[in-house]
KEKE-3310 file (N, C-alpha, C; in steps of 0.2 Angstrom, whole numbers, plus 5000, padded with zeros to 4 digits):
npx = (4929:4924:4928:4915:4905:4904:4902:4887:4882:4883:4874:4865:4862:4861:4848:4840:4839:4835:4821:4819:4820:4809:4799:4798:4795:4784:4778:4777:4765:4755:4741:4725:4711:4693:4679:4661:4644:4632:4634:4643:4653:4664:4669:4673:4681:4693:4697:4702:4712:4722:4724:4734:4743:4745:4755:4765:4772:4767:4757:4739:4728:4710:4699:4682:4666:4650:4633:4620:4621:4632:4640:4652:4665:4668:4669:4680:4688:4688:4696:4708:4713:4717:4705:4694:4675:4667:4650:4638:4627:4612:4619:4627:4637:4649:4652:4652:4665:4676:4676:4681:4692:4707:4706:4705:4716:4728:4725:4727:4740:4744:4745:4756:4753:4755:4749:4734:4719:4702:4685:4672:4655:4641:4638:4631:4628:4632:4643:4658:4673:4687:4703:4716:4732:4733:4729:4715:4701:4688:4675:4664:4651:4645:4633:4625:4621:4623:4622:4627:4640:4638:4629:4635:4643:4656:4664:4668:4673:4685:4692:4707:4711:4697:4689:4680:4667:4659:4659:4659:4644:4636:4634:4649:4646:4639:4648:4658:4654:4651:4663:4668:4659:4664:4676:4674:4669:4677:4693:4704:4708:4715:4708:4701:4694:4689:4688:4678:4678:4687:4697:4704:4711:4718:4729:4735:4729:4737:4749:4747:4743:4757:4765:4762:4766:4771:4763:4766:4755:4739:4732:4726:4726:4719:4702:4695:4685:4670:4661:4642:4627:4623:4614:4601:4585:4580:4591:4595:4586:4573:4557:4542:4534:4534:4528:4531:4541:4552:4571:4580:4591:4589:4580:4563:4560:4556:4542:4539:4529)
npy = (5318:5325:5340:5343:5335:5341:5354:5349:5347:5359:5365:5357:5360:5375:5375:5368:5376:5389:5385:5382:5396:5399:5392:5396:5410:5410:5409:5397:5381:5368:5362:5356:5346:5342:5334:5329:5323:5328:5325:5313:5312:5319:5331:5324:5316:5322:5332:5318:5317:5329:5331:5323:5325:5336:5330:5327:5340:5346:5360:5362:5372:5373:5378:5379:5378:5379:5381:5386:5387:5382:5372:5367:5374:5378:5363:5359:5371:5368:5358:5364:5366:5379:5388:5394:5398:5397:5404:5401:5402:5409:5405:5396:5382:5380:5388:5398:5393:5392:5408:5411:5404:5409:5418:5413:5406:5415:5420:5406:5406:5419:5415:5405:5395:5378:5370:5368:5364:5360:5359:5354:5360:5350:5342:5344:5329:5335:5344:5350:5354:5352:5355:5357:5351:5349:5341:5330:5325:5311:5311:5296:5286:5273:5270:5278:5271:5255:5260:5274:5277:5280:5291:5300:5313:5323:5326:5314:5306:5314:5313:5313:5304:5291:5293:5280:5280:5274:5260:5252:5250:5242:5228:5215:5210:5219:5230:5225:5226:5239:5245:5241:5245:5259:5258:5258:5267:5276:5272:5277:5283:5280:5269:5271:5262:5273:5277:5287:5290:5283:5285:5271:5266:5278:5283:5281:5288:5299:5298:5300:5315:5322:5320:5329:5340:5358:5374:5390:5398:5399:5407:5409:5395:5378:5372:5354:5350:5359:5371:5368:5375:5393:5401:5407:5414:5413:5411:5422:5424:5422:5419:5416:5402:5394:5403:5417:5423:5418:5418:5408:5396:5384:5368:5362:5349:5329:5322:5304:5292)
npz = (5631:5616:5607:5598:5603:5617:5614:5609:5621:5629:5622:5623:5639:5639:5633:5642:5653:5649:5647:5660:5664:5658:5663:5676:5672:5670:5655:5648:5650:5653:5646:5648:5642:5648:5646:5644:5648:5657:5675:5675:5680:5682:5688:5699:5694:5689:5701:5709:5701:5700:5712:5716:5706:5712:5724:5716:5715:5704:5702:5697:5691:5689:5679:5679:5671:5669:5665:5670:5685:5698:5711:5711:5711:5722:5729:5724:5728:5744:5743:5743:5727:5716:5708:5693:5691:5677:5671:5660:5655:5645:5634:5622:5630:5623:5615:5622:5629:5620:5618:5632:5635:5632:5643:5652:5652:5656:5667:5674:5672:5677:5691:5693:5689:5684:5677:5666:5667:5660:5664:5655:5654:5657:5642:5627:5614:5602:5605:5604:5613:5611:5606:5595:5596:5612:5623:5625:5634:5636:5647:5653:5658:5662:5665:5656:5649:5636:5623:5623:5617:5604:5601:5608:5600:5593:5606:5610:5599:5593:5605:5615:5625:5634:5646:5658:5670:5683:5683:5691:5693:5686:5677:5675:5660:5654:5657:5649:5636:5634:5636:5624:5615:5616:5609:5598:5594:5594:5588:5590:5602:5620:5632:5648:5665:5679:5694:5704:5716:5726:5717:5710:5698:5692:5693:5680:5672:5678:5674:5661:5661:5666:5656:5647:5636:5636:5630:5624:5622:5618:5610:5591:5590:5583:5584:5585:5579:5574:5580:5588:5578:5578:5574:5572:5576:5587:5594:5597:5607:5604:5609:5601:5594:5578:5563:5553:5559:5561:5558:5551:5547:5549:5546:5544:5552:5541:5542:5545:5538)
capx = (4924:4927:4923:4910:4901:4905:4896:4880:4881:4879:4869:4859:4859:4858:4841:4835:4840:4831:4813:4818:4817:4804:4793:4798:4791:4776:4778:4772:4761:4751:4735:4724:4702:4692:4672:4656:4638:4634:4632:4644:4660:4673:4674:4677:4689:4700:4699:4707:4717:4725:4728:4737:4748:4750:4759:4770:4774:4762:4752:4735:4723:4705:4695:4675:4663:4644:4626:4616:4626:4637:4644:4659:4672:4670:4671:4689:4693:4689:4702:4714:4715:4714:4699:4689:4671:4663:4645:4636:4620:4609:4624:4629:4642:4654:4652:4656:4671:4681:4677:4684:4699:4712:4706:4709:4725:4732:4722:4730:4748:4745:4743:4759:4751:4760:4744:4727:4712:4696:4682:4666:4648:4637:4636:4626:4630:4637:4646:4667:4676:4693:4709:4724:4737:4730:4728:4708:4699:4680:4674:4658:4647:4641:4623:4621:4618:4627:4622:4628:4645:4637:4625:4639:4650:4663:4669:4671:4677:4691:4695:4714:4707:4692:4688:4676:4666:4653:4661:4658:4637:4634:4637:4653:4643:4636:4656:4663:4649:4651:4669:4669:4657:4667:4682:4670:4667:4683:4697:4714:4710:4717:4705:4703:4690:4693:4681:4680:4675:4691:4702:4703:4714:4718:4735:4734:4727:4742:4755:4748:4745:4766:4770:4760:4770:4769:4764:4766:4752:4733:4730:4726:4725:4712:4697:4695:4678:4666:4655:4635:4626:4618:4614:4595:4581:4580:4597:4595:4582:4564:4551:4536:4535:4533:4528:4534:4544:4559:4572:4584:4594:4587:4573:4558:4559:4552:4534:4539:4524)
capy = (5321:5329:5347:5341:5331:5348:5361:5347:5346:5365:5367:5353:5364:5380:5373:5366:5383:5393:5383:5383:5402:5402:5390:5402:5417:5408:5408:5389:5381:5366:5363:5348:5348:5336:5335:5326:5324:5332:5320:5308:5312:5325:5334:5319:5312:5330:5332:5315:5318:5334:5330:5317:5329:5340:5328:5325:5344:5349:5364:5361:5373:5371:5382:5375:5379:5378:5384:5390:5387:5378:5371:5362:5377:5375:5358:5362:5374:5363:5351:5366:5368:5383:5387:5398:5397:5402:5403:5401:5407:5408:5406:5390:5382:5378:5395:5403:5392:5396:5415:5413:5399:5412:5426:5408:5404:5420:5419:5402:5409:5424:5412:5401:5385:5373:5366:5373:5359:5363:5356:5357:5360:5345:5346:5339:5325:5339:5350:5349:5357:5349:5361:5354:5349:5350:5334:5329:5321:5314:5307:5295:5285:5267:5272:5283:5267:5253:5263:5279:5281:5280:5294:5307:5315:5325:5328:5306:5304:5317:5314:5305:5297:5291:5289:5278:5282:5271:5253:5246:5250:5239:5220:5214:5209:5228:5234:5224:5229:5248:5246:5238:5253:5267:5257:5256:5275:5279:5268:5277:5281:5276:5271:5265:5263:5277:5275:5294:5289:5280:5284:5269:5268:5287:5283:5280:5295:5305:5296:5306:5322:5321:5321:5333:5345:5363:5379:5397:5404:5396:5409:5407:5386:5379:5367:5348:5351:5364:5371:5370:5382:5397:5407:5409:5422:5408:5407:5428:5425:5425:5415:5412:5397:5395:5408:5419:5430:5415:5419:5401:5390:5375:5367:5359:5340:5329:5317:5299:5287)
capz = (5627:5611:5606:5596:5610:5623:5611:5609:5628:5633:5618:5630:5646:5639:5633:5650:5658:5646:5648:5668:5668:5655:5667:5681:5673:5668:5649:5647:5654:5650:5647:5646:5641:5651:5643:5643:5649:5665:5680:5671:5684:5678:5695:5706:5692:5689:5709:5712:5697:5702:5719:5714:5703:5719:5728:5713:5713:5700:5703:5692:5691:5687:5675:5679:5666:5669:5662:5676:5692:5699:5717:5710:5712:5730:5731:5723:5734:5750:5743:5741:5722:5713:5703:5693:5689:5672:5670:5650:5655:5641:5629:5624:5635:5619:5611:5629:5632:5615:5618:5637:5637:5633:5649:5658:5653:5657:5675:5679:5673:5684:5698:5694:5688:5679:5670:5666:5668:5659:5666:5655:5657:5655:5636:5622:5609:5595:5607:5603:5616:5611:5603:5593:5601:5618:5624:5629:5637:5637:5654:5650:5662:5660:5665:5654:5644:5633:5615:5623:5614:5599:5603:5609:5596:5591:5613:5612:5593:5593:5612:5615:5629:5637:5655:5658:5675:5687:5679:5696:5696:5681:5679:5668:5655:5652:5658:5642:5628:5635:5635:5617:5610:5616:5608:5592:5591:5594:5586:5592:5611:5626:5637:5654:5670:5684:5700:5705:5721:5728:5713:5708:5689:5692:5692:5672:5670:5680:5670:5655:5662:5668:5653:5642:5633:5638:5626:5626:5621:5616:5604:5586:5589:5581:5588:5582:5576:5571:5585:5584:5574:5583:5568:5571:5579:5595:5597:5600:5613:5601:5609:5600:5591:5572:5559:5548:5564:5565:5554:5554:5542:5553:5540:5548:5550:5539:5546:5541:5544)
cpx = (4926:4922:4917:4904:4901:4901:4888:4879:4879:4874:4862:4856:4857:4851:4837:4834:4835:4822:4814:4814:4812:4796:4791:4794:4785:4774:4777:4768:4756:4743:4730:4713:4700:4682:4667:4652:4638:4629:4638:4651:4666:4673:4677:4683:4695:4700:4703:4713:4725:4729:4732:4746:4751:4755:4766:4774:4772:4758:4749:4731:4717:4700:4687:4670:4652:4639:4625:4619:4630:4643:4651:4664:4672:4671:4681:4692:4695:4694:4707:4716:4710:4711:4695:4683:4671:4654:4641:4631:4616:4613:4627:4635:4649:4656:4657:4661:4676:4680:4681:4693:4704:4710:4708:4713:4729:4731:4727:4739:4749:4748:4750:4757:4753:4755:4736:4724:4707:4693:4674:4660:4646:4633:4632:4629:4634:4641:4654:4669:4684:4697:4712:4728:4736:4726:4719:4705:4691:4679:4664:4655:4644:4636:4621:4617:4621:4627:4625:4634:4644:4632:4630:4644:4656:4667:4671:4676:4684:4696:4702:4712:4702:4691:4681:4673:4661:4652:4658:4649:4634:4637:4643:4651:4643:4645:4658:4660:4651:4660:4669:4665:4659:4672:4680:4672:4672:4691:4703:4714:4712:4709:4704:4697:4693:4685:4686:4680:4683:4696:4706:4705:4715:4725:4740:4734:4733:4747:4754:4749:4751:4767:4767:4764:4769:4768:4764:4760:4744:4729:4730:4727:4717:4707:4697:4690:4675:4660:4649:4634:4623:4618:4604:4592:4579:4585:4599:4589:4573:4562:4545:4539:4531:4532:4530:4540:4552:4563:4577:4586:4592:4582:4570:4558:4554:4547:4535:4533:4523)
cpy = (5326:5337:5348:5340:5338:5352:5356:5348:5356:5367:5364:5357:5370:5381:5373:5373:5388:5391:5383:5389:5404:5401:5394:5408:5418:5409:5400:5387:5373:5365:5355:5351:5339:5341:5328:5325:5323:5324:5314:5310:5315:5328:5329:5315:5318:5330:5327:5314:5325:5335:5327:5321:5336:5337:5326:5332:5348:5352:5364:5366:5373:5378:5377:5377:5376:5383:5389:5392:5382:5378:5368:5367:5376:5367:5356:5365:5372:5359:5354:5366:5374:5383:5393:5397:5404:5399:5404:5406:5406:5405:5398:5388:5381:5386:5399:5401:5393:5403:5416:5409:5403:5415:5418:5405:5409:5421:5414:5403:5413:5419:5407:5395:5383:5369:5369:5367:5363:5359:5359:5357:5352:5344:5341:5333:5331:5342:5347:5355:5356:5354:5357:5355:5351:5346:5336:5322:5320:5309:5304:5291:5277:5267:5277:5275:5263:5254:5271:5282:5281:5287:5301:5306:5319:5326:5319:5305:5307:5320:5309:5301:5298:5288:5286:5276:5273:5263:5247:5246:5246:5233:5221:5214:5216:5232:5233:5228:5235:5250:5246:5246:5259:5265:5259:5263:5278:5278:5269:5280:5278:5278:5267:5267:5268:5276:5283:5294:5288:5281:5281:5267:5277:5288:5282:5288:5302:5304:5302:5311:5323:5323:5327:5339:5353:5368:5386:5401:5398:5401:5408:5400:5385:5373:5362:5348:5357:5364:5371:5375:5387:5404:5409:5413:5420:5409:5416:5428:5426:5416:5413:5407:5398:5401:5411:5425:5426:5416:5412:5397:5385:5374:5359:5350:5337:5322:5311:5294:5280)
cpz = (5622:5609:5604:5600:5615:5621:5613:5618:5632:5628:5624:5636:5644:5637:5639:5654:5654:5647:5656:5669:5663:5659:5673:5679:5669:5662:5645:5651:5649:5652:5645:5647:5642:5650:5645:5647:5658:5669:5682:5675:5684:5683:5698:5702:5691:5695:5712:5707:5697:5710:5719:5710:5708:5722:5723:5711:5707:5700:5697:5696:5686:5686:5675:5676:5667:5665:5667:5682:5693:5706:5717:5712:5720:5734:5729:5727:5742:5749:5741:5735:5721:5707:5700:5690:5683:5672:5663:5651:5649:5633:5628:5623:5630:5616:5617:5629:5626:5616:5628:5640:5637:5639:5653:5657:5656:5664:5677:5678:5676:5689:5699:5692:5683:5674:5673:5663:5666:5659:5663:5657:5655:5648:5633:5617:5606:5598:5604:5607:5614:5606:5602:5597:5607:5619:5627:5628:5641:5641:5650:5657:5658:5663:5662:5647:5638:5625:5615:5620:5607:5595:5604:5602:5594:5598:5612:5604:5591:5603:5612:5620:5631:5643:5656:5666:5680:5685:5687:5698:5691:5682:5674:5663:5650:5652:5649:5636:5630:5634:5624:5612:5611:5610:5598:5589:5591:5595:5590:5598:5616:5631:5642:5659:5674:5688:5703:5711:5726:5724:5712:5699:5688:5690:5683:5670:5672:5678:5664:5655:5662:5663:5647:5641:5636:5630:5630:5626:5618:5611:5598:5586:5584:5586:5583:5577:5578:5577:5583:5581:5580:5577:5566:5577:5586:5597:5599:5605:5611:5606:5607:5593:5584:5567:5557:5552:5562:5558:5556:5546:5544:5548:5544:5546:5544:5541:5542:5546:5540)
residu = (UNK:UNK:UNK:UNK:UNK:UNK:UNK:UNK:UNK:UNK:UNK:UNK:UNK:UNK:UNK:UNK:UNK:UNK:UNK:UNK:UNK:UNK:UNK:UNK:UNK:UNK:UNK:UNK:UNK:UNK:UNK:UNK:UNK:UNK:UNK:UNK:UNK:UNK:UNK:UNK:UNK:UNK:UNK:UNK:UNK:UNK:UNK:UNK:UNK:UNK:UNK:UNK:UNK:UNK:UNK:UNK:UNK:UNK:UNK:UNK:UNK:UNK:UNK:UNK:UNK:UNK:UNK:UNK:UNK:UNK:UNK:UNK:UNK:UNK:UNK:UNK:UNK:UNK:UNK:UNK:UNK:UNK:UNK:UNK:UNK:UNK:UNK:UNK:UNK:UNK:UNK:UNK:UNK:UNK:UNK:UNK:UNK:UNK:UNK:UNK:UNK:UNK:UNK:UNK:UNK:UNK:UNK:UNK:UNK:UNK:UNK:UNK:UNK:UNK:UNK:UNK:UNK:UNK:UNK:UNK:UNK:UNK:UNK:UNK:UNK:UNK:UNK:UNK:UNK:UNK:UNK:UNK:UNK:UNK:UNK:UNK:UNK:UNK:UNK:UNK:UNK:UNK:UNK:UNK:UNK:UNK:UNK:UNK:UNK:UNK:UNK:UNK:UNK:UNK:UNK:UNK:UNK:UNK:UNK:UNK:UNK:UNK:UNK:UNK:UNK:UNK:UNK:UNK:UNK:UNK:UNK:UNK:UNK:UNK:UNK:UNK:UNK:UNK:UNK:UNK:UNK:UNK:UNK:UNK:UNK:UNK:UNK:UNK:UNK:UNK:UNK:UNK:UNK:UNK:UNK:UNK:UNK:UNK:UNK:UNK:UNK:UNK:UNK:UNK:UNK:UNK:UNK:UNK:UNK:UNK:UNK:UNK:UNK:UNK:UNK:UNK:UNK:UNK:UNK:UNK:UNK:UNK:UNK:UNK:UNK:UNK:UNK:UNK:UNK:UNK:UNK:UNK:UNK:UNK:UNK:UNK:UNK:UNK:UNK:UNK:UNK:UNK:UNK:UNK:UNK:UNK:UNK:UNK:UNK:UNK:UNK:UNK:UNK:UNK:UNK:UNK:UNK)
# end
């Protein structure tokens, strides 16, 4: 081996050793955003996704993000993964979740975890949970219906992958077109079927995860897309309807007959 080739070679370990004790002292960490409309299967697919990444030596913990409530962290913690619950409350679930993603990065760094799972609320067509460079991923449902990826937006059109949920409760027929219109709305994802049930193509999905890069820090990233608006006297908590009280950049539809 030549001197030349000997420096590149401890330049090589000195590397490895240095991300060893950076991962030891819990200055990286990856992270990965899992979104899409509530009912539609994101706990039972991150639950068999994550266990799956325990037996591989992958401590994943689970950031869980709802509205009003929410039983999921416990069905988490019964399967031995850690988790925290956040609640929106009146606040909407997209808005809460960029004002709380750092406190829970820094929660599941406390804890040791090798990767920080975020598990949205049941959101609407426009929400965009998704962060640059921070792989995501939008879980959908063939019952919600074979025009429905046409319907959701910015969580399905700026997602790397799509999992595609409940393939076995529909005929082929409906499997293909719903395949075909995800692939439609959203040209450069990977996507695949996952039965959350029996996990079932799960094993796709843990190949990605394995490899996703780690970061230092999630501050000052930016988001894929532009969150809803909430810049009106509703979105402060006014109740009566119409009149000259509401103050709002919204502009009143217009009566096509």
């Amino acid at each position: 081996m030549t001197t030349k080739h000997r420096r590149r070679m401890d330049c090589f370990q000195d590397g490895q050793r240095v991300r060893k004790k950076e991962k030891k002292k819990g200055k990286t960490m990856r992270v990965v955003t899992f979104a899409g409309a509530h009912a539609c299967g994101k706990t039972a697919v991150i639950m068999k996704a994550v266990q799956n990444l325990k037996e591989q030596g992958i401590h994943a913990a689970v950031m869980k993000l709802d509205c009003i409530s929410s039983e999921d962290d416990k069905i988490y913690e019964r399967a031995g993964i850690t988790t925290v619950k956040y609640l929106s409350g009146n606040t909407c679930p997209d808005h809460f979740f960029v004002q709380s993603i750092e406190q829970a990065y820094a929660w599941a760094r406390e804890r040791g975890a090798d990767m920080l799972v975020t598990e949205s609320a049941g959101l609407c067509g426009r929400c965009s949970p998704h962060i640059r460079d921070i792989p995501a991923v939008c879980v959908i449902d063939c019952l919600s219906g074979i025009s429905a990826p046409f319907k959701i937006g910015p969580m399905l059109w700026y997602a790397d992958y799509v999992v595609i949920t409940k393939g076995d409760l529909v005929s082929p027929t409906e499997r293909e077109i719903f395949l075909y219109n995800v692939k439609k709305a959203n040209r450069k994802a990977r996507v695949f079927f996952v039965n959350g049930l029996n996990g079932q193509g799960i094993y796709k999905l843990d190949q990605i995860l394995q490899t996703t890069g780690e970061i230092q820090a999630i501050t000052d990233k930016y988001l894929r897309f532009t969150m809803p608006a909430a810049v009106c006297t509703y979105c402060a908590g006014q109740t009566k309807v119409g009149g000259n009280d509401a103050v709002t950049r919204i502009k009143a539809g217009m009566l096509e007959e």
